[in-house]
Backbone atoms as SQL, in Angstrom:
CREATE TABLE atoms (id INTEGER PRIMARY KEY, chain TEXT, resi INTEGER, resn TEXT, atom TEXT, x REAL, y REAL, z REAL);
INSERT INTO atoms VALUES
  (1, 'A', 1, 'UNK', 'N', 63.730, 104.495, 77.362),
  (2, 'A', 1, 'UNK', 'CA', 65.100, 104.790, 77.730),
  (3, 'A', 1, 'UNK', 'C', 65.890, 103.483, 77.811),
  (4, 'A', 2, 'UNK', 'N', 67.053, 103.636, 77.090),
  (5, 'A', 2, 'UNK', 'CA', 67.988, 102.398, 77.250),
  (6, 'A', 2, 'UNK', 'C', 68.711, 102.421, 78.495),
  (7, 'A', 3, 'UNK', 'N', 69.210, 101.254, 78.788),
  (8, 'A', 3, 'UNK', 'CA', 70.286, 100.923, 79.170),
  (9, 'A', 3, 'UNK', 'C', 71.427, 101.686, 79.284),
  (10, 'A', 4, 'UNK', 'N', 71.562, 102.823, 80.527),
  (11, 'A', 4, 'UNK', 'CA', 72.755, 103.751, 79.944),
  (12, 'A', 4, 'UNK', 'C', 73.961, 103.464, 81.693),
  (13, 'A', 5, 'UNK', 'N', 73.514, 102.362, 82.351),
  (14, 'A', 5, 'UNK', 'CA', 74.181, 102.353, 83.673),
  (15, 'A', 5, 'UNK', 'C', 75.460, 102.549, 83.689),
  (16, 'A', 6, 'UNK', 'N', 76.378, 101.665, 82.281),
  (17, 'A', 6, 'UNK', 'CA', 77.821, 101.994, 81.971),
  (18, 'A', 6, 'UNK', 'C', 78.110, 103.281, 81.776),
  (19, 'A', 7, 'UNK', 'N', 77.799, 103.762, 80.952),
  (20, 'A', 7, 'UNK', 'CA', 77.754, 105.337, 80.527),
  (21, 'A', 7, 'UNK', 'C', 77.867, 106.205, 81.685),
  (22, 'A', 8, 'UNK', 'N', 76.162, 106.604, 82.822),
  (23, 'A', 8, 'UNK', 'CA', 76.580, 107.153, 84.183),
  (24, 'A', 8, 'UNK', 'C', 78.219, 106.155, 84.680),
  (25, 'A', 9, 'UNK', 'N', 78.198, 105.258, 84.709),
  (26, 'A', 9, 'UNK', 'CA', 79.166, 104.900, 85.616),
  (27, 'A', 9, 'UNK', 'C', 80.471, 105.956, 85.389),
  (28, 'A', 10, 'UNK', 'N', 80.945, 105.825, 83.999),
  (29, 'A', 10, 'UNK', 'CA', 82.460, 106.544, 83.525),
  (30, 'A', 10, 'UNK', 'C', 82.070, 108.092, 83.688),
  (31, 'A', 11, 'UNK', 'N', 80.450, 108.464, 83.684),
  (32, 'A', 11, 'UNK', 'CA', 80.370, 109.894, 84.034),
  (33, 'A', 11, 'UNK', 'C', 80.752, 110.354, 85.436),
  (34, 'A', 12, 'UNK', 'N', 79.903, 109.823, 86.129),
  (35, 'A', 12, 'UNK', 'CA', 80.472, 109.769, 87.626),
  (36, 'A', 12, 'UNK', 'C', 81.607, 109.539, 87.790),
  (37, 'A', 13, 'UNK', 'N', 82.779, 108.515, 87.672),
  (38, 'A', 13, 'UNK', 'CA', 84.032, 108.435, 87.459),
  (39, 'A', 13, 'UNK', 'C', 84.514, 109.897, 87.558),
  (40, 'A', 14, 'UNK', 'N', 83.892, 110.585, 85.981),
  (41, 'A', 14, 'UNK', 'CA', 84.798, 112.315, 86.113),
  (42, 'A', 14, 'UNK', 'C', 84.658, 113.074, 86.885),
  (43, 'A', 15, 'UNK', 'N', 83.263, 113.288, 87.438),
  (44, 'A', 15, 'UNK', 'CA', 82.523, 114.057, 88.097),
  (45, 'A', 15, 'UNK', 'C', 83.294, 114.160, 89.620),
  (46, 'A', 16, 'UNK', 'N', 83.606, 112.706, 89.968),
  (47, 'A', 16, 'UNK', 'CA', 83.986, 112.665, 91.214),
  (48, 'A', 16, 'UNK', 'C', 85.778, 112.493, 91.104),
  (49, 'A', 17, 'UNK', 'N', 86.428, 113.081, 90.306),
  (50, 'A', 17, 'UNK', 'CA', 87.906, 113.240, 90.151),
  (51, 'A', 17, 'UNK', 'C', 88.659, 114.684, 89.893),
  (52, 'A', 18, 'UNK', 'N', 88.911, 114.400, 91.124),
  (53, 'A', 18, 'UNK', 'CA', 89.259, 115.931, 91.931),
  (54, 'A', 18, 'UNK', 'C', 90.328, 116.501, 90.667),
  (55, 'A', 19, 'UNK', 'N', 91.146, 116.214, 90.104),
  (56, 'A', 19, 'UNK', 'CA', 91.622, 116.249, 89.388),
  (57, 'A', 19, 'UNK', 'C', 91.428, 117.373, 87.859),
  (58, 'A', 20, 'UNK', 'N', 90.272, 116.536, 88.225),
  (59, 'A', 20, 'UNK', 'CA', 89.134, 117.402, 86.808),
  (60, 'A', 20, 'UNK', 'C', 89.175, 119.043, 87.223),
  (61, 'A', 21, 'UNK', 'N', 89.527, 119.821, 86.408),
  (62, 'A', 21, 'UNK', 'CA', 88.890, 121.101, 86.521),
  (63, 'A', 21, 'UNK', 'C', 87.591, 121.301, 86.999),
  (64, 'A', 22, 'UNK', 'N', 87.009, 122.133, 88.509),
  (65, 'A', 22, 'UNK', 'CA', 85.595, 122.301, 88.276),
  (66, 'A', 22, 'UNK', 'C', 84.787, 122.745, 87.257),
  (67, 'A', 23, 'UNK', 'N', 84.992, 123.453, 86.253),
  (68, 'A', 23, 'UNK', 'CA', 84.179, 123.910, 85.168),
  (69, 'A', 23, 'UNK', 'C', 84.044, 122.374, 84.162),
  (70, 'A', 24, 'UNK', 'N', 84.766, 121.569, 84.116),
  (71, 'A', 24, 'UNK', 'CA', 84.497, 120.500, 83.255),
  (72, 'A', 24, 'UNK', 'C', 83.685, 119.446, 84.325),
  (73, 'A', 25, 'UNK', 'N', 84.083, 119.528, 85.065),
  (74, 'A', 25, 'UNK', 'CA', 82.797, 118.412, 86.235),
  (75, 'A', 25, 'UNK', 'C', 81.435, 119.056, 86.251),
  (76, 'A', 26, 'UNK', 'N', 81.437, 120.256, 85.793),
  (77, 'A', 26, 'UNK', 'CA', 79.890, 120.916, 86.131),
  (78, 'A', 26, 'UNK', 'C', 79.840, 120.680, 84.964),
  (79, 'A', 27, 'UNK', 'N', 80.012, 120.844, 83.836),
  (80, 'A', 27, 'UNK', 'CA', 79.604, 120.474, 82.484),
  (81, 'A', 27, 'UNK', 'C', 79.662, 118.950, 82.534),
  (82, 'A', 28, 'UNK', 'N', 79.821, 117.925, 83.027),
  (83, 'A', 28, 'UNK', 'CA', 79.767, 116.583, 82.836),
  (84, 'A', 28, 'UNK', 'C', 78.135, 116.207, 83.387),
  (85, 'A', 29, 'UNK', 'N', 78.337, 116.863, 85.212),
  (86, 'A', 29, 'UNK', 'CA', 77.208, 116.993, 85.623),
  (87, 'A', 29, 'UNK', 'C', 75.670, 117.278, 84.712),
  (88, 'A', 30, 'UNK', 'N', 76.099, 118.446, 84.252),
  (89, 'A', 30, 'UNK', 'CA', 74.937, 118.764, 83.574),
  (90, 'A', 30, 'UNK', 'C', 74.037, 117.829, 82.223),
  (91, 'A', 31, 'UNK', 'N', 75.298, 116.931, 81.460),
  (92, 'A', 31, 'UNK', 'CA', 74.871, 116.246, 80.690),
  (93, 'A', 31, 'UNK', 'C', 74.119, 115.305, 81.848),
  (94, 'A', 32, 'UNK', 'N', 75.116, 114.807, 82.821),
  (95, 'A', 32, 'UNK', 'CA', 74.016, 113.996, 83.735),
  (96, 'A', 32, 'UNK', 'C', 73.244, 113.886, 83.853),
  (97, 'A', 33, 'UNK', 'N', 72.655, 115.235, 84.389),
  (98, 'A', 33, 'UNK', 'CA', 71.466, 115.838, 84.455),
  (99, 'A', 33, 'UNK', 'C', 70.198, 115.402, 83.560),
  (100, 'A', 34, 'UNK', 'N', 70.953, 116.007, 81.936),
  (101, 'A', 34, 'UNK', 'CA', 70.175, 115.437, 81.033),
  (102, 'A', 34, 'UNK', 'C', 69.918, 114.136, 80.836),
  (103, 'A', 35, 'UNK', 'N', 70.496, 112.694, 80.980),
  (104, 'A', 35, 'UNK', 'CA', 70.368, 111.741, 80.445),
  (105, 'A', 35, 'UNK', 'C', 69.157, 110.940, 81.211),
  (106, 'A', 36, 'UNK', 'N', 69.685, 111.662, 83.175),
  (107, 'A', 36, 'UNK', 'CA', 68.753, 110.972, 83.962),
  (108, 'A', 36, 'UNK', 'C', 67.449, 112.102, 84.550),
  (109, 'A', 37, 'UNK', 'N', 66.937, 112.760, 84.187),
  (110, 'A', 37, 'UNK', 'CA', 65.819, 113.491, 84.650),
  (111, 'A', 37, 'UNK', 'C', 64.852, 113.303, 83.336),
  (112, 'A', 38, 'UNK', 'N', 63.691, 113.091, 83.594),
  (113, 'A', 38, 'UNK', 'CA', 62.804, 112.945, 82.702),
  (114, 'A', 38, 'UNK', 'C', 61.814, 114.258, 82.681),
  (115, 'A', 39, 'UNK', 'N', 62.159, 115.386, 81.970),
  (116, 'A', 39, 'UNK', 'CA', 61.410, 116.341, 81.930),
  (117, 'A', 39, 'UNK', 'C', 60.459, 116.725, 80.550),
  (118, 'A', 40, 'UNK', 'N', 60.347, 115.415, 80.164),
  (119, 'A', 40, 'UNK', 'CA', 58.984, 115.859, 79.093),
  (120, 'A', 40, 'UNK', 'C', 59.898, 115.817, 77.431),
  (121, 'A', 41, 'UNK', 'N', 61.426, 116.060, 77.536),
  (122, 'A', 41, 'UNK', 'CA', 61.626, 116.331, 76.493),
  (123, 'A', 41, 'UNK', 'C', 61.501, 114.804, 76.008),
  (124, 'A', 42, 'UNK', 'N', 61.544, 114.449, 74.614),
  (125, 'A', 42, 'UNK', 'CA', 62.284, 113.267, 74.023),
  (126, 'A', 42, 'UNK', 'C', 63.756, 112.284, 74.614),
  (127, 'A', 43, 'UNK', 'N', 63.850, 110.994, 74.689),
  (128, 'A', 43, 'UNK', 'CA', 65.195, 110.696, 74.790),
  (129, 'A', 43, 'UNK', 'C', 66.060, 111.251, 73.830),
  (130, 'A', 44, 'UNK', 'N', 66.017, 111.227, 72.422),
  (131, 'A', 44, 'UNK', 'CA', 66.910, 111.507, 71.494),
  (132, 'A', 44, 'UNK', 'C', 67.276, 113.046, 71.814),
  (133, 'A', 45, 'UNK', 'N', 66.321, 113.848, 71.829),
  (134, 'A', 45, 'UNK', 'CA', 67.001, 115.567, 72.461),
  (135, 'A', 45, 'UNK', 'C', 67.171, 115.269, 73.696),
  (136, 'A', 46, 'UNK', 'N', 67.394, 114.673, 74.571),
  (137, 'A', 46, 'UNK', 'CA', 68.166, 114.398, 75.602),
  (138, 'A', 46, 'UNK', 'C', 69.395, 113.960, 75.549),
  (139, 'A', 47, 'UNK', 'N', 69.420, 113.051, 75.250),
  (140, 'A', 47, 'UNK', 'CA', 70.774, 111.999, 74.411),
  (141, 'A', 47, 'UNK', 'C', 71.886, 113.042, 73.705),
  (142, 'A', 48, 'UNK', 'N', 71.024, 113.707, 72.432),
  (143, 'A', 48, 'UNK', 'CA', 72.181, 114.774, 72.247),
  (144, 'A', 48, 'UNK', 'C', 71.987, 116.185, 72.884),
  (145, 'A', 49, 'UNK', 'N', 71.824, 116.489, 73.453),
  (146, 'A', 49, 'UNK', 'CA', 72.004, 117.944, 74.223),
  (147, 'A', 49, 'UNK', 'C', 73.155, 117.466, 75.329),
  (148, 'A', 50, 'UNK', 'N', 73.271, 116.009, 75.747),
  (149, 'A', 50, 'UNK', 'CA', 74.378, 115.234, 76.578),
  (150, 'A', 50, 'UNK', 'C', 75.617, 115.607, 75.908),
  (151, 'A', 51, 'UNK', 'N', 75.146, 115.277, 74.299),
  (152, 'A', 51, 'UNK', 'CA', 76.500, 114.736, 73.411),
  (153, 'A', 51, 'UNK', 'C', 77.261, 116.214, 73.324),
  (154, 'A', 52, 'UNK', 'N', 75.670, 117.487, 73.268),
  (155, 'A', 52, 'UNK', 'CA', 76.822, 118.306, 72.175),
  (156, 'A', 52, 'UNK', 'C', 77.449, 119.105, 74.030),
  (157, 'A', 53, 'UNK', 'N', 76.984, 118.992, 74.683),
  (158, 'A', 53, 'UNK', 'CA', 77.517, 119.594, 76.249),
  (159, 'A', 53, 'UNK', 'C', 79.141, 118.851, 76.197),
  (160, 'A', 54, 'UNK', 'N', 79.459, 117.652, 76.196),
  (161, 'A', 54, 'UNK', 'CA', 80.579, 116.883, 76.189),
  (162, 'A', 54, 'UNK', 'C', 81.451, 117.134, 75.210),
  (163, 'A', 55, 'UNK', 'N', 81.050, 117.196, 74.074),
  (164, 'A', 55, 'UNK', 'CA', 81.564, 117.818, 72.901),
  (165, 'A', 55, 'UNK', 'C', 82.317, 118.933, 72.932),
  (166, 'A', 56, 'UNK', 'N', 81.391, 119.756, 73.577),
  (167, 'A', 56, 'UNK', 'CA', 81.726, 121.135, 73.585),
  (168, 'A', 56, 'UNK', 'C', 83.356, 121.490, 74.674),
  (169, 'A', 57, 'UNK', 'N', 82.784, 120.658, 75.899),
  (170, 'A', 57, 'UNK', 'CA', 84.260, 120.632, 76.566),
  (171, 'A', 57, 'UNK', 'C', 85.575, 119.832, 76.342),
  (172, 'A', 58, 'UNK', 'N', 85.316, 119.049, 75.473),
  (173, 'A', 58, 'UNK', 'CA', 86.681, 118.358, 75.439),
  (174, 'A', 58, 'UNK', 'C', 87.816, 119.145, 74.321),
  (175, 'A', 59, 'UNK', 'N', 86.652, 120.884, 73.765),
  (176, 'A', 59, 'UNK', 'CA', 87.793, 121.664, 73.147),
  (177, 'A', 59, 'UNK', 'C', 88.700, 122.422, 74.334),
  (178, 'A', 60, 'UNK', 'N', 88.142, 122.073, 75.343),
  (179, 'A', 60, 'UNK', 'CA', 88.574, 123.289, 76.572),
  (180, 'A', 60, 'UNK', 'C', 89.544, 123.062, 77.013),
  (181, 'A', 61, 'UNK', 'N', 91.118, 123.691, 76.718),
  (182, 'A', 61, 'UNK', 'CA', 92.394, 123.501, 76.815),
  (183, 'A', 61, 'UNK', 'C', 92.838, 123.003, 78.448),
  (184, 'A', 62, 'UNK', 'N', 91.649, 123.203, 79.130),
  (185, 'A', 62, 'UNK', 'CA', 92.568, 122.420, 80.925),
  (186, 'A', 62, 'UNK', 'C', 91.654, 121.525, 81.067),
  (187, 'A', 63, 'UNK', 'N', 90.966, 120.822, 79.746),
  (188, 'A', 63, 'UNK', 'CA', 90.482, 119.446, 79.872),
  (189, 'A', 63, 'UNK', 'C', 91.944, 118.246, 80.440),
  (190, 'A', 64, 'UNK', 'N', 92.010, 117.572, 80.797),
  (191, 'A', 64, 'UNK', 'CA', 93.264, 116.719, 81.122),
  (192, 'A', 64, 'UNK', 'C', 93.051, 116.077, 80.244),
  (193, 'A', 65, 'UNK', 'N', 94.362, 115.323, 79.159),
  (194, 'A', 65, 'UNK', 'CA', 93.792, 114.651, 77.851),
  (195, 'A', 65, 'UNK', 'C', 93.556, 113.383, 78.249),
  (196, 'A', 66, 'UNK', 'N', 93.725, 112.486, 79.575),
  (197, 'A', 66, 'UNK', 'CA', 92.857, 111.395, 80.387),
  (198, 'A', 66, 'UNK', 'C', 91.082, 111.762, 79.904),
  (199, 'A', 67, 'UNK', 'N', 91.200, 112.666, 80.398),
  (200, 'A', 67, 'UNK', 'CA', 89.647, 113.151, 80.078),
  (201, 'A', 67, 'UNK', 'C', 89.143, 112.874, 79.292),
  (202, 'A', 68, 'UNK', 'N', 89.854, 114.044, 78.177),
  (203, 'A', 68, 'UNK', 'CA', 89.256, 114.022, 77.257),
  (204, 'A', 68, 'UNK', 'C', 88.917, 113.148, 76.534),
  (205, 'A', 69, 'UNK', 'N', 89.789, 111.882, 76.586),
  (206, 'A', 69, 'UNK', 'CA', 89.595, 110.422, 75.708),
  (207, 'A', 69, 'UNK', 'C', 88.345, 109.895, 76.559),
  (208, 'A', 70, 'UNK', 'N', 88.573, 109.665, 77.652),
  (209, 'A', 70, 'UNK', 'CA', 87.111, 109.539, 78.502),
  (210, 'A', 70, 'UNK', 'C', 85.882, 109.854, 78.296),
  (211, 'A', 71, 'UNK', 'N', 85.517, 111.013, 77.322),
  (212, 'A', 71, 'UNK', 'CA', 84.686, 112.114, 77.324),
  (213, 'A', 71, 'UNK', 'C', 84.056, 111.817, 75.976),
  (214, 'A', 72, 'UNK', 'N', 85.173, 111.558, 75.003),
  (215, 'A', 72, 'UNK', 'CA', 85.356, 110.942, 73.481),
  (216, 'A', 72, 'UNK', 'C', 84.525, 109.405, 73.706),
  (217, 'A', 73, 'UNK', 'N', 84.752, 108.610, 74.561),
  (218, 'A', 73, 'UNK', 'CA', 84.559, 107.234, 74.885),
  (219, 'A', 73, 'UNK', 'C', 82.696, 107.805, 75.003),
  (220, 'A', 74, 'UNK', 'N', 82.534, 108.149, 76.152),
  (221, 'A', 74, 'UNK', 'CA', 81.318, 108.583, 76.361),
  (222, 'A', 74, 'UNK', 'C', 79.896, 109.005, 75.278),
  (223, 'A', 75, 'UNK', 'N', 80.485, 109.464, 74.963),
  (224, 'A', 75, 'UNK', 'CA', 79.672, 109.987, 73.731),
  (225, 'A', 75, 'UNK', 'C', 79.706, 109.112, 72.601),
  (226, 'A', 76, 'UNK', 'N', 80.885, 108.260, 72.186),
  (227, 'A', 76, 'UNK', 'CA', 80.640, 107.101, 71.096),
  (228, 'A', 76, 'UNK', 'C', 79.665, 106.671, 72.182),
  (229, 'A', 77, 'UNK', 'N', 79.219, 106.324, 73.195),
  (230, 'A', 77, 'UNK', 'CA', 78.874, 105.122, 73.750),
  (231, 'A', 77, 'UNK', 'C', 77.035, 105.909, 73.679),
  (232, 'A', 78, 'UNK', 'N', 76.955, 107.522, 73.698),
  (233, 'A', 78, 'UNK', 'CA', 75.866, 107.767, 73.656),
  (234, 'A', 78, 'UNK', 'C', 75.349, 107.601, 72.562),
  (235, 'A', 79, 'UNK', 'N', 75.849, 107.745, 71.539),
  (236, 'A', 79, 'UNK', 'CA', 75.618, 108.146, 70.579),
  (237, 'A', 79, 'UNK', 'C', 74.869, 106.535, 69.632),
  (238, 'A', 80, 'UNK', 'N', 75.047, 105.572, 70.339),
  (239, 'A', 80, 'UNK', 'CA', 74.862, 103.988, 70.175),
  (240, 'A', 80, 'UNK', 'C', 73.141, 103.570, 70.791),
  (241, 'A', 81, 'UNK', 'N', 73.411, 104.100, 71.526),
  (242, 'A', 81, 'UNK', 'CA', 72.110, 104.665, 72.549),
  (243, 'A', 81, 'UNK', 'C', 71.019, 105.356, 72.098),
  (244, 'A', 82, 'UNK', 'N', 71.106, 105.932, 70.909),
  (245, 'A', 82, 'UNK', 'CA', 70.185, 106.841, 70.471),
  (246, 'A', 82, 'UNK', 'C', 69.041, 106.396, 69.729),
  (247, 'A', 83, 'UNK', 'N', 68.061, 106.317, 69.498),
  (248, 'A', 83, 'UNK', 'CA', 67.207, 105.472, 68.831),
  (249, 'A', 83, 'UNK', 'C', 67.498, 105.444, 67.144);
């Protein structure tokens, strides 16, 4: 596993911004979830099951478009990360 401390950092950032719709903080969470729990899968199907979760919400029209560039940022940054 790389180096992903920047990455959590701007995740947490969303997670904890009241701002955020709850349905997009629980979907941020959940990539969380994935990047830092080690349950047997691979990093790389970890890494993207992160990407396509993030992906998936930044189509979601009460994303805030702060966010969404946030979200966009994130995922270039996972996606660097990947083996």
């Amino acid at each position: 596993m790389k180096n992903i401390e920047p990455i959590l950092k701007l995740v947490n950032e969303i997670i904890e911004d009241r701002t955020v719709p709850k349905n997009i903080r629980s979907a941020v969470e959940e990539a969380r979830k994935n990047l830092t729990e080690n349950d047997g899968r691979d990093w790389d199907v970890r890494v993207s099951t992160a990407i396509s979760i993030l992906d998936e919400i930044t189509n979601d029209p009460n994303i805030p478009n702060y966010t969404r560039i946030q979200v966009w940022n994130i995922v270039t940054m996972l996606e660097t990360v990947k083996n």
